[in-house]
N, C-alpha and C positions, 0 to 999 in steps of 0.2 A: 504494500500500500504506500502510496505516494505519502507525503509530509502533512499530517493533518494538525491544525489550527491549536493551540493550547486550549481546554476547555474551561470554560467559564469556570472563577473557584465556586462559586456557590455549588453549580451544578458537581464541582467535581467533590464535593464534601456530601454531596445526595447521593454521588454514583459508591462513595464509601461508606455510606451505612447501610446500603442494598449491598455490597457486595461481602460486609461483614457479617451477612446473615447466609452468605453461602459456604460458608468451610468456617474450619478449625483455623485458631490460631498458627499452631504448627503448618497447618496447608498452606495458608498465606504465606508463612517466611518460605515453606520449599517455593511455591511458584512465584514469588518474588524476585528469590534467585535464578531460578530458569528464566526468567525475562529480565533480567540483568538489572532491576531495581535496589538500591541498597535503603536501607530500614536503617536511618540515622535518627528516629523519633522519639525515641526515649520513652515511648507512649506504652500502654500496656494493654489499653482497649483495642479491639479487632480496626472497628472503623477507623479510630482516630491514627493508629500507625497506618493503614492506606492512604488515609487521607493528606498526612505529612509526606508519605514517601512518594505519591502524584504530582503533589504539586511542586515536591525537589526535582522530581525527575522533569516536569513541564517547564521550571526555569534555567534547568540545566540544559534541556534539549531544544526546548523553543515550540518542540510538540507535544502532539497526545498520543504519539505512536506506540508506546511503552505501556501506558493505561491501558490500551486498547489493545496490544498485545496478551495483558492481564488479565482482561475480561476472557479474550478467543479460551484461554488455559484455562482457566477458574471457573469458568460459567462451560465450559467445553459440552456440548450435549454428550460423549462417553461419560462423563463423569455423574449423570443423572437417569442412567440407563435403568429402568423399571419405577421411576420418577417423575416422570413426564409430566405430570398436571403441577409439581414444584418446578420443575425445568421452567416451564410457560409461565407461570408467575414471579419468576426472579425475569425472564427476557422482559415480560410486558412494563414490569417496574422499570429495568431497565432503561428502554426504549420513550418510556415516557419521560425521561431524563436527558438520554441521548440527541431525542427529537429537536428541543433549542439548538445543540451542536451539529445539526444538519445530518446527523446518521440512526442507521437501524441495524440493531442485531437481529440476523436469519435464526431459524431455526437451526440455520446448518452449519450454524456456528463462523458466519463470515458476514462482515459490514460492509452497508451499502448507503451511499450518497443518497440523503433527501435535502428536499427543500428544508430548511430550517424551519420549526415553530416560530410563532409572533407571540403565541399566550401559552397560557397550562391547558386550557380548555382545546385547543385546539392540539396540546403534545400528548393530552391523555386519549382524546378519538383517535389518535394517532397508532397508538398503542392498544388498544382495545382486542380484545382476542377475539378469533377466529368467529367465535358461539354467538358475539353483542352482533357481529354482521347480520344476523340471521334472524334479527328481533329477538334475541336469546331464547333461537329453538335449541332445543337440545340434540346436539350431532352425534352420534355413533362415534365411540373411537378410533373404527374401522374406517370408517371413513373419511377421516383425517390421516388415517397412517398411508393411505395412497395419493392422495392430492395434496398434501400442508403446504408444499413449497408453491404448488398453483395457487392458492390460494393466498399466501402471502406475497404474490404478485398481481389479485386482482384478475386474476386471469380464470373467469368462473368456468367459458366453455370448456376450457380440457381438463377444468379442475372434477366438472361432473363425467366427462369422459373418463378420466381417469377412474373416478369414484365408482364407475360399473362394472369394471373392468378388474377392479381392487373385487368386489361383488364376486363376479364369476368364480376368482383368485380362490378368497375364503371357501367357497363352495368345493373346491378342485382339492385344497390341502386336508379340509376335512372329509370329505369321501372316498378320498383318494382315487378316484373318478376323473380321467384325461379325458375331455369335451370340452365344450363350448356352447354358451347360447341358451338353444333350446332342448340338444341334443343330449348337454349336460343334467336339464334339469327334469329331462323325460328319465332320463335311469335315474339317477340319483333320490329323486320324490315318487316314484313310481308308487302309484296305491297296492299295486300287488305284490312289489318284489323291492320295499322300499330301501336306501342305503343311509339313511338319517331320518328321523321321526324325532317332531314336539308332540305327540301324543301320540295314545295307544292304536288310534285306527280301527277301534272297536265298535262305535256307534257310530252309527248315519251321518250325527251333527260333527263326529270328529273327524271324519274321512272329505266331507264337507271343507270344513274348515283345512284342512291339508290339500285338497285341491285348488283350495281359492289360495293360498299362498303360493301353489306353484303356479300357477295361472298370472300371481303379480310376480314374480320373479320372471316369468316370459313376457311378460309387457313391459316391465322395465328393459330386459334385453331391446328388446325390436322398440320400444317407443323413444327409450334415452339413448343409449350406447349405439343403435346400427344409424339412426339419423344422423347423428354427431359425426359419428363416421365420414358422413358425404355430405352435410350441409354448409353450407359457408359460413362461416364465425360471422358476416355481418348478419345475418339473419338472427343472432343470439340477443336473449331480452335484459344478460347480464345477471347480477345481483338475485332479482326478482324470480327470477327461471330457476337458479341454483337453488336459492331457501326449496322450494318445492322440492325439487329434483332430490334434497339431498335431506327432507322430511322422510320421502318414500324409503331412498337407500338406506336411513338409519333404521326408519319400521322393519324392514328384510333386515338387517343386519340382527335387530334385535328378537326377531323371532330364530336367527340362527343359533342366539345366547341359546334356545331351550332345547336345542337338536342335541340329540346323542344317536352315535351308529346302533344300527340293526343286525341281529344276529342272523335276518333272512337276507339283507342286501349285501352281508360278509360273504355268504357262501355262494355268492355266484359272481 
């Protein structure tokens, strides 16, 4: 990364009490040292030694390259692996701080150039997770773990393409079942010879109910995922199309929460 700006002290005194709430003391001094910062603070609090050793490093170096090397290490998404919904709340705090300084931390653990914030109000929409886009419907996790990064670009068409496609995916690793489409979900939900069931399949209304789910699991294929395929992104209604789009894929994803295999779709 090119030579970025010294950051503002206030901000840089906010980015060090968010980031004394991600590790141990000891963690700090190791990755301190890994990014060549030295800890002259004499301080004994988490934040307040960051907070000294930023702003030595920003008058020594003239940048924020060192800070922000701190973060990529510290805040590292390996380091938060089976932690995700704390990963996302250290980034969002983050980033609602970052946002004055003209940058965003990715999920993917790499900063990118924004326009800089004018207010708080405007660096906290800024920041705002995934779920507030959506009128805070509540998304499948599933469905985040194939699209985030389209998503954090605004980019809904392929975000929901992706998200069907992520669909099929879950379906394939738990049935172990190599298809596609429709072809996948005729064997796999099959009423006779099924390879995953949310109920027994005993009564009328439960056989019912397990048809009308594979039924919308085929109309998501052919309605979302095969048009997207071939329609031209200008055609896309953005934002508005997605929340739907990715209402339905969370309902399918969450009736998969109750699927366990079958000892009749094992044996064949």
């Amino acid at each position: 990364m090119s030579a970025v700006p010294p950051i503002d002290d206030a901000q840089l005194e906010s980015l060090a009490k968010e980031l004394g709430e991600c590790g141990t003391g000891s963690e700090i001094t190791r990755f301190c040292k890994a990014c060549g910062l030295v800890d002259n603070s004499g301080e004994s609090t988490k934040w307040r030694r960051l907070y000294a050793t930023f702003r030595d490093s920003q008058r020594l170096r003239r940048s924020a390259n060192q800070v922000l090397a701190f973060i990529q290490r510290f805040v590292c998404p390996a380091r938060f692996t089976g932690r995700n919904d704390e990963f996302e709340q250290h980034r969002r705090n983050l980033n609602a701080i970052l946002a004055f300084a003209g940058l965003e931390y990715g999920d993917d653990g790499q900063f990118r150039k924004r326009p800089a914030a004018r207010n708080l109000t405007e660096a906290e929409a800024r920041a705002r997770t995934i779920e507030s886009k959506f009128n805070g419907r509540r998304i499948h996790p599933e469905v985040l773990k194939y699209c985030r990064s389209e998503l954090l670009q605004d980019n809904y068409f392929h975000a929901v393409f992706e998200a069907t496609k992520g669909l099929a995916q879950r379906i394939r690793e738990m049935s172990s079942v190599e298809a596609d489409g429709a072809a996948l979900v005729d064997r796999v939900f099959s009423i006779e010879r099924p390879v995953l069931a949310f109920n027994t399949l005993r009564t009328e209304t439960e056989r019912s109910e397990y048809k009308g789910f594979a039924a919308l699991l085929k109309g998501c294929f052919a309605a979302v995922r095969n048009p997207l395929a071939h329609e031209p992104k200008i055609l896309w209604e953005g934002e508005d199309d997605a929340a739907d789009y990715f209402s339905l894929i969370s309902l399918l994803h969450r009736k998969l929460d109750d699927c366990v295999p079958t000892h009749i779709g094992k044996t064949t």
